[in-house]
N, CA, C and O atoms as CSV, one atom per row, in Angstrom:
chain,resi,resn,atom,element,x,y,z
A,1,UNK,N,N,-115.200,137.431,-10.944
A,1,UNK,CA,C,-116.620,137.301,-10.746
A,1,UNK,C,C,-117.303,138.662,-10.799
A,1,UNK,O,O,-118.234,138.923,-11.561
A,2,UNK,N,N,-116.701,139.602,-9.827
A,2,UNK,CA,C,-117.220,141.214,-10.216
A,2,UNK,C,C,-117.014,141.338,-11.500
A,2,UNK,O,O,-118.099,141.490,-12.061
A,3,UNK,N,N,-116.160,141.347,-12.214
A,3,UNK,CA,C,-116.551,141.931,-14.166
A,3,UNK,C,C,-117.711,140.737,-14.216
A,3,UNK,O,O,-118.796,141.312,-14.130
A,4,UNK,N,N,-117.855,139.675,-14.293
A,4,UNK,CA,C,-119.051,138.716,-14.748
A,4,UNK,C,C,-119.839,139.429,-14.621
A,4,UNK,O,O,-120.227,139.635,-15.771
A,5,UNK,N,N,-120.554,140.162,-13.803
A,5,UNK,CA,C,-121.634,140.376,-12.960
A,5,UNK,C,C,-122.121,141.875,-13.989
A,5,UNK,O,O,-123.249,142.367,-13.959
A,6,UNK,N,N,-121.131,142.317,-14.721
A,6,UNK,CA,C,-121.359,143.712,-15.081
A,6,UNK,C,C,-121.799,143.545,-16.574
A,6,UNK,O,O,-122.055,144.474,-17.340
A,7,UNK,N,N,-121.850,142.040,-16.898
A,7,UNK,CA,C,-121.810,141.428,-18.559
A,7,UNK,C,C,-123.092,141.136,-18.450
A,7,UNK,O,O,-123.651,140.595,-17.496
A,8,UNK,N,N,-123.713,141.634,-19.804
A,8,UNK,CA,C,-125.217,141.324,-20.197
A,8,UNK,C,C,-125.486,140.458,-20.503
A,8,UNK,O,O,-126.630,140.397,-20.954
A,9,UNK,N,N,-124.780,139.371,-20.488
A,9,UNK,CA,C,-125.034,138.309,-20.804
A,9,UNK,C,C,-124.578,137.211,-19.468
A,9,UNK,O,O,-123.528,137.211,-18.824
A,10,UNK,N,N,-125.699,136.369,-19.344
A,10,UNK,CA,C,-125.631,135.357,-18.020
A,10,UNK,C,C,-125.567,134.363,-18.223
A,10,UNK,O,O,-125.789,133.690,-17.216
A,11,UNK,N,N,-125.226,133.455,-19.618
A,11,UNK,CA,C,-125.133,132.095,-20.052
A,11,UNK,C,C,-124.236,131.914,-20.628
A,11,UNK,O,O,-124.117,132.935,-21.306
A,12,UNK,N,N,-123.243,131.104,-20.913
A,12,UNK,CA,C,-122.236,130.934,-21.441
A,12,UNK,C,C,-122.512,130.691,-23.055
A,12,UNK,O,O,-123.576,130.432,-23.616
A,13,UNK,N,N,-121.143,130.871,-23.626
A,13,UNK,CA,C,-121.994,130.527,-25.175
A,13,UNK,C,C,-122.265,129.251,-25.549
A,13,UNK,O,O,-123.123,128.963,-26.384
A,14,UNK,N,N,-121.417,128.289,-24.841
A,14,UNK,CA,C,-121.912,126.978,-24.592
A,14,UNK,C,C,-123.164,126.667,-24.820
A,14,UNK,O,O,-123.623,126.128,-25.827
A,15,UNK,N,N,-123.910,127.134,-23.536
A,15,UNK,CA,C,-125.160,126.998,-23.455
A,15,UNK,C,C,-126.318,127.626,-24.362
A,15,UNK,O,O,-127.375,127.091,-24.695
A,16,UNK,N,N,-125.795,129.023,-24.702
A,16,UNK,CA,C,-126.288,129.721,-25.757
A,16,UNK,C,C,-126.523,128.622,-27.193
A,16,UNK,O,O,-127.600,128.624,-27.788
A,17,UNK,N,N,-125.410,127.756,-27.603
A,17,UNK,CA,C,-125.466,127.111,-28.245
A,17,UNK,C,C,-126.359,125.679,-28.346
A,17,UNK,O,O,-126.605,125.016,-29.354
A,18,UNK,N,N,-126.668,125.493,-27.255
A,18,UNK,CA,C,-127.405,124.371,-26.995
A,18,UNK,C,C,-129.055,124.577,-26.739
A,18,UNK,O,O,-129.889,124.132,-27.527
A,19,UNK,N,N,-129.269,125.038,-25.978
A,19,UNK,CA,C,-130.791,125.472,-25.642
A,19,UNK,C,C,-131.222,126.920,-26.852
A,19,UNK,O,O,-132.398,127.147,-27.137
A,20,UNK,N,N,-130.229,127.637,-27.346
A,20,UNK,CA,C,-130.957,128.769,-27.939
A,20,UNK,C,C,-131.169,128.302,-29.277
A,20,UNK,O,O,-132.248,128.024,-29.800
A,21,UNK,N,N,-129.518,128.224,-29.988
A,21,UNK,CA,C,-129.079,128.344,-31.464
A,21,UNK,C,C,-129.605,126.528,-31.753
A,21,UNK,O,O,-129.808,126.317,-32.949
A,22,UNK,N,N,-129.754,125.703,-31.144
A,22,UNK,CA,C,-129.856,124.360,-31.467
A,22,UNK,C,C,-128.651,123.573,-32.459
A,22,UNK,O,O,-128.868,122.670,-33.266
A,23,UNK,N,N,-127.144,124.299,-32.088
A,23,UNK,CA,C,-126.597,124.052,-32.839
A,23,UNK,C,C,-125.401,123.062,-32.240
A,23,UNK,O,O,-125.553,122.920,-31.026
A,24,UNK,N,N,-124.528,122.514,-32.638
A,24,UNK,CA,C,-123.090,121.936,-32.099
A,24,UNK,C,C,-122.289,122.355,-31.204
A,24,UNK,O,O,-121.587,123.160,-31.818
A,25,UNK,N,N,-122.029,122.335,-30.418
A,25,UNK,CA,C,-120.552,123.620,-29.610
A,25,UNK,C,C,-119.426,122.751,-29.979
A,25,UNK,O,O,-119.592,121.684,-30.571
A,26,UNK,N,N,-118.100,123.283,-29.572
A,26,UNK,CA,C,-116.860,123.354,-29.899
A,26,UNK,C,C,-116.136,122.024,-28.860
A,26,UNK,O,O,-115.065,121.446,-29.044
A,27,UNK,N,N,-117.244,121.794,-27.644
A,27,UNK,CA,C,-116.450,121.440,-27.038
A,27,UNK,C,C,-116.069,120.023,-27.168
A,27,UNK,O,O,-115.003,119.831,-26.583
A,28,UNK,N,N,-116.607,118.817,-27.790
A,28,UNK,CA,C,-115.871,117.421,-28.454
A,28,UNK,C,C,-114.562,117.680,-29.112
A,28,UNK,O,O,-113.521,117.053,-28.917
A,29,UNK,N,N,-114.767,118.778,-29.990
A,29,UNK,CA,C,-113.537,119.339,-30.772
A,29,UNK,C,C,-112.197,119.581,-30.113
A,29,UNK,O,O,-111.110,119.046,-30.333
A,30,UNK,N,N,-112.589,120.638,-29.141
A,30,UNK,CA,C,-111.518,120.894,-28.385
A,30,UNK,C,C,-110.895,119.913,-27.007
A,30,UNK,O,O,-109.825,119.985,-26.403
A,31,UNK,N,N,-111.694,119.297,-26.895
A,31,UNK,CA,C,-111.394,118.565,-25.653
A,31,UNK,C,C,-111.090,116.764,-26.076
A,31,UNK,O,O,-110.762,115.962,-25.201
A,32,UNK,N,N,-111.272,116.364,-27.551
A,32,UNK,CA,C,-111.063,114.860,-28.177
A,32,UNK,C,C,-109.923,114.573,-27.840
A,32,UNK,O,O,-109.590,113.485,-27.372
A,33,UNK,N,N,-109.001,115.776,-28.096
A,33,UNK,CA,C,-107.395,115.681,-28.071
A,33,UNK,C,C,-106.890,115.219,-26.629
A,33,UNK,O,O,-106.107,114.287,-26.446
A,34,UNK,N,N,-107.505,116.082,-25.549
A,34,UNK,CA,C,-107.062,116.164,-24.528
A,34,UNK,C,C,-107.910,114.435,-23.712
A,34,UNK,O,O,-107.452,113.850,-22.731
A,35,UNK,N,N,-108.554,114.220,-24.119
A,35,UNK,CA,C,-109.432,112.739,-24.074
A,35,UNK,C,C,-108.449,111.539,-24.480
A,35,UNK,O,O,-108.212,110.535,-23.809
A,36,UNK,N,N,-107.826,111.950,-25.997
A,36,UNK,CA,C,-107.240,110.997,-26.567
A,36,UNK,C,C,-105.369,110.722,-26.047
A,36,UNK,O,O,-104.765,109.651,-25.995
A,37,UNK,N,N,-104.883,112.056,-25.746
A,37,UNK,CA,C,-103.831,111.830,-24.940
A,37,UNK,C,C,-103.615,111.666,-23.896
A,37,UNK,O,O,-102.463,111.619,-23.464
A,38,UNK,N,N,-104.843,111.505,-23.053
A,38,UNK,CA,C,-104.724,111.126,-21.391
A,38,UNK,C,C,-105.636,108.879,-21.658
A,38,UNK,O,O,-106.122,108.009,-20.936
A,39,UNK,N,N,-105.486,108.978,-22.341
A,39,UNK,CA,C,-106.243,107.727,-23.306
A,39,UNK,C,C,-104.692,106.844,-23.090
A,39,UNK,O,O,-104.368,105.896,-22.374
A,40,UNK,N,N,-103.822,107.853,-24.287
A,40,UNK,CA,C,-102.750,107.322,-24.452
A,40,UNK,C,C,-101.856,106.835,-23.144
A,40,UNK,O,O,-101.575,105.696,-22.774
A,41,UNK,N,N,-101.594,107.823,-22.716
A,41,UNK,CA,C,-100.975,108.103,-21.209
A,41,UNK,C,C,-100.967,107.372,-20.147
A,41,UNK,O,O,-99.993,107.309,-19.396
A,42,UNK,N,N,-102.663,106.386,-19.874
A,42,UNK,CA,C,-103.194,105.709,-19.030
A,42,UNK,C,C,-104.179,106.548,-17.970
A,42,UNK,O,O,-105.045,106.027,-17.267
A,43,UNK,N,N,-103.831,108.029,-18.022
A,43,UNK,CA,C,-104.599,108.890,-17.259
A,43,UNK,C,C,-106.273,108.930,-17.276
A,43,UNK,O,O,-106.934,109.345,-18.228
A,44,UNK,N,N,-106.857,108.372,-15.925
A,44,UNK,CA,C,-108.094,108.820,-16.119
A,44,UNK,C,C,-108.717,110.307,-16.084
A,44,UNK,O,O,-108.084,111.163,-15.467
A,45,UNK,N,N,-109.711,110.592,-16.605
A,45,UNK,CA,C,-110.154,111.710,-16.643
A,45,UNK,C,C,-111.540,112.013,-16.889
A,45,UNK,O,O,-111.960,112.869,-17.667
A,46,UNK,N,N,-112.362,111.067,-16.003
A,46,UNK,CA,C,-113.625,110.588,-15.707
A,46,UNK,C,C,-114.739,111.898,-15.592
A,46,UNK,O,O,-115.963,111.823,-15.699
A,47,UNK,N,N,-113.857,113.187,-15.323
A,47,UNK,CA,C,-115.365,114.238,-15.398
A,47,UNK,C,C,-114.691,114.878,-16.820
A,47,UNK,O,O,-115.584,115.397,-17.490
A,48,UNK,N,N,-113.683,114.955,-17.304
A,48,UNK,CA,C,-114.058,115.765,-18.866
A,48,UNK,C,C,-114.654,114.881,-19.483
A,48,UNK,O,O,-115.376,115.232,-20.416
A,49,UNK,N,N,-114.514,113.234,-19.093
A,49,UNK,CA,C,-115.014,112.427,-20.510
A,49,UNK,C,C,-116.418,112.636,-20.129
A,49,UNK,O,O,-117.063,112.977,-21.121
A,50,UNK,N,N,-117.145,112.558,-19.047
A,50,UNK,CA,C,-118.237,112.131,-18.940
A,50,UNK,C,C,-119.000,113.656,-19.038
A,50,UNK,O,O,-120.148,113.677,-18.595
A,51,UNK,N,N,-118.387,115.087,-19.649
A,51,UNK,CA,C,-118.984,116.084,-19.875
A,51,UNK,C,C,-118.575,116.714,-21.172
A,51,UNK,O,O,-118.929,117.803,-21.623
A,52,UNK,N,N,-117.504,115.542,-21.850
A,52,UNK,CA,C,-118.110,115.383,-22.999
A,52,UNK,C,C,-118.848,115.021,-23.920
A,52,UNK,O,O,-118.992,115.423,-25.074
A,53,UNK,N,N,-119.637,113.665,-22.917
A,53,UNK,CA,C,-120.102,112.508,-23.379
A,53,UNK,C,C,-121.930,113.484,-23.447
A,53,UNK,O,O,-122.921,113.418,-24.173
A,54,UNK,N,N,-121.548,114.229,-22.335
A,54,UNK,CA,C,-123.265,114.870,-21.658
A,54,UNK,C,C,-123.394,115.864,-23.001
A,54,UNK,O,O,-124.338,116.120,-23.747
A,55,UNK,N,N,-122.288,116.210,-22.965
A,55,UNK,CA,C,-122.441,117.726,-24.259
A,55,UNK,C,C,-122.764,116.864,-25.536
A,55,UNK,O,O,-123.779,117.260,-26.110
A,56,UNK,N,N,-122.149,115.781,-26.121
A,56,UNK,CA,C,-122.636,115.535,-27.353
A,56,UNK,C,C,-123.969,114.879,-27.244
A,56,UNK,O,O,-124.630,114.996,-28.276
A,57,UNK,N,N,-124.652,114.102,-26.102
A,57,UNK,CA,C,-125.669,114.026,-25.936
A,57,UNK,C,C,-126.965,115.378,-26.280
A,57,UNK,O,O,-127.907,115.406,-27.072
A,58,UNK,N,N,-126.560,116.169,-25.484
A,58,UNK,CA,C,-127.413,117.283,-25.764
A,58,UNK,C,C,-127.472,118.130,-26.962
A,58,UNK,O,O,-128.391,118.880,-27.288
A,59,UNK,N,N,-126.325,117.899,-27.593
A,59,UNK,CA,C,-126.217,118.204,-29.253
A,59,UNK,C,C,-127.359,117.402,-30.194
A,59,UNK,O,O,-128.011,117.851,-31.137
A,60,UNK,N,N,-127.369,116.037,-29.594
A,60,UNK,CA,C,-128.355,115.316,-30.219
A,60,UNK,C,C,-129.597,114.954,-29.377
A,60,UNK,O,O,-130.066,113.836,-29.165
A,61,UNK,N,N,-130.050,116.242,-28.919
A,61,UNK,CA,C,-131.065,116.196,-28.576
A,61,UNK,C,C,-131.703,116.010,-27.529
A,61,UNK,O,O,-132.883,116.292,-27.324
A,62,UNK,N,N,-130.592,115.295,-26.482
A,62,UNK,CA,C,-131.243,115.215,-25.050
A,62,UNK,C,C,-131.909,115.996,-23.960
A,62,UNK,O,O,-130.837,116.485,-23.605
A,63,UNK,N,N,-132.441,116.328,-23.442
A,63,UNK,CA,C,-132.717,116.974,-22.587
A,63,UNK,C,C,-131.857,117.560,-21.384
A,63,UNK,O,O,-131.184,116.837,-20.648
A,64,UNK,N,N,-131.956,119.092,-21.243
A,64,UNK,CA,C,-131.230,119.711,-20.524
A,64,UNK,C,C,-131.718,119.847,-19.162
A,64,UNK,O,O,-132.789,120.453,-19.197
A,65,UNK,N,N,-131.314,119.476,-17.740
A,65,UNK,CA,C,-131.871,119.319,-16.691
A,65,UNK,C,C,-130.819,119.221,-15.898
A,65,UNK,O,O,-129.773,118.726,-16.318
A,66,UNK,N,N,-130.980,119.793,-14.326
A,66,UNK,CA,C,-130.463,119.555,-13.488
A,66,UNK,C,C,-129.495,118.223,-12.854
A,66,UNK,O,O,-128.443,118.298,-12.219
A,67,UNK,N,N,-130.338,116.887,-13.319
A,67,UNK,CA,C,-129.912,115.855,-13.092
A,67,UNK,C,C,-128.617,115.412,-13.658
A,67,UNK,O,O,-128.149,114.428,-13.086
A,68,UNK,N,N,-127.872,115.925,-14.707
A,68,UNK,CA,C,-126.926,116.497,-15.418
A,68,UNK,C,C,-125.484,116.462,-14.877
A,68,UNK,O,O,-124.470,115.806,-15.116
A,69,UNK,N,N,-125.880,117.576,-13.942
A,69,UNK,CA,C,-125.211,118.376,-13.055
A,69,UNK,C,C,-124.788,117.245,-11.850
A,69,UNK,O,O,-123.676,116.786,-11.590
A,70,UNK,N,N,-125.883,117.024,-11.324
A,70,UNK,CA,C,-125.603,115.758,-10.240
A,70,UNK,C,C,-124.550,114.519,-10.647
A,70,UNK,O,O,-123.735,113.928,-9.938
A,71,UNK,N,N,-124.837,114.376,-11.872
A,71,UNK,CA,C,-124.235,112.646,-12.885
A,71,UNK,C,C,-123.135,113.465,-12.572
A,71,UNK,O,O,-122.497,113.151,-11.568
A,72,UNK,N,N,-122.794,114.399,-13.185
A,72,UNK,CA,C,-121.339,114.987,-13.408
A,72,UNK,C,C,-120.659,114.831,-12.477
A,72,UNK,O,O,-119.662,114.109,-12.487
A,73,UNK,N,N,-121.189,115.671,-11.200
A,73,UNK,CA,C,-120.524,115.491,-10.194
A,73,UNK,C,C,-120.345,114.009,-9.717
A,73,UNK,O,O,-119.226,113.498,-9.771
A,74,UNK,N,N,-121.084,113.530,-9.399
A,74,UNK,CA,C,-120.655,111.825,-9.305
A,74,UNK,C,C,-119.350,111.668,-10.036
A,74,UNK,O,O,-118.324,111.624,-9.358
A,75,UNK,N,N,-119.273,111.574,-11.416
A,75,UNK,CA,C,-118.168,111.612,-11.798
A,75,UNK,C,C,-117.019,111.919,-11.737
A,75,UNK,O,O,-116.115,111.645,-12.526
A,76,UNK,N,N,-116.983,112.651,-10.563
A,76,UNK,CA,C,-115.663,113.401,-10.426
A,76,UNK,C,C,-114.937,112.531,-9.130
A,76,UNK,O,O,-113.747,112.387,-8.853
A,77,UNK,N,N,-115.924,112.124,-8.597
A,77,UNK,CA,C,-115.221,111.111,-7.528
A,77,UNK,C,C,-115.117,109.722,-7.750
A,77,UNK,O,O,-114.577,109.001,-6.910
């Protein structure tokens, strides 16, 4: 967290990608796999799916807001 703090930059590129660049992020990509073998498995995994589900939402356009954050967490329990 101290090195964080010393980086000029305060948003992840995630987010950089979403609210700045208006573009796609990585993370459906990287995380389908890990979706699709806990799929296989029987494993739930109710907050990556449901923050993958939020991220491709906001790829297409949804609105970025706090309330977000709250859903998510719900999700985790």
């Amino acid at each position: 967290m101290a090195r964080l703090r010393t980086q000029g930059k305060d948003r992840s590129g995630i987010w950089r990608d979403l609210a700045v660049r208006h573009r796609p992020t990585e993370v459906p990509t990287h995380y389908r796999p890990v979706l699709d073998r806990a799929g296989r498995r029987g494993v739930a995994i109710p907050g990556i799916q449901r923050l993958v589900e939020q991220i491709t939402e906001l790829e297409g356009g949804a609105t970025m807001d706090e309330r977000r954050i709250a859903e998510l967490a719900g999700a985790l329990r």
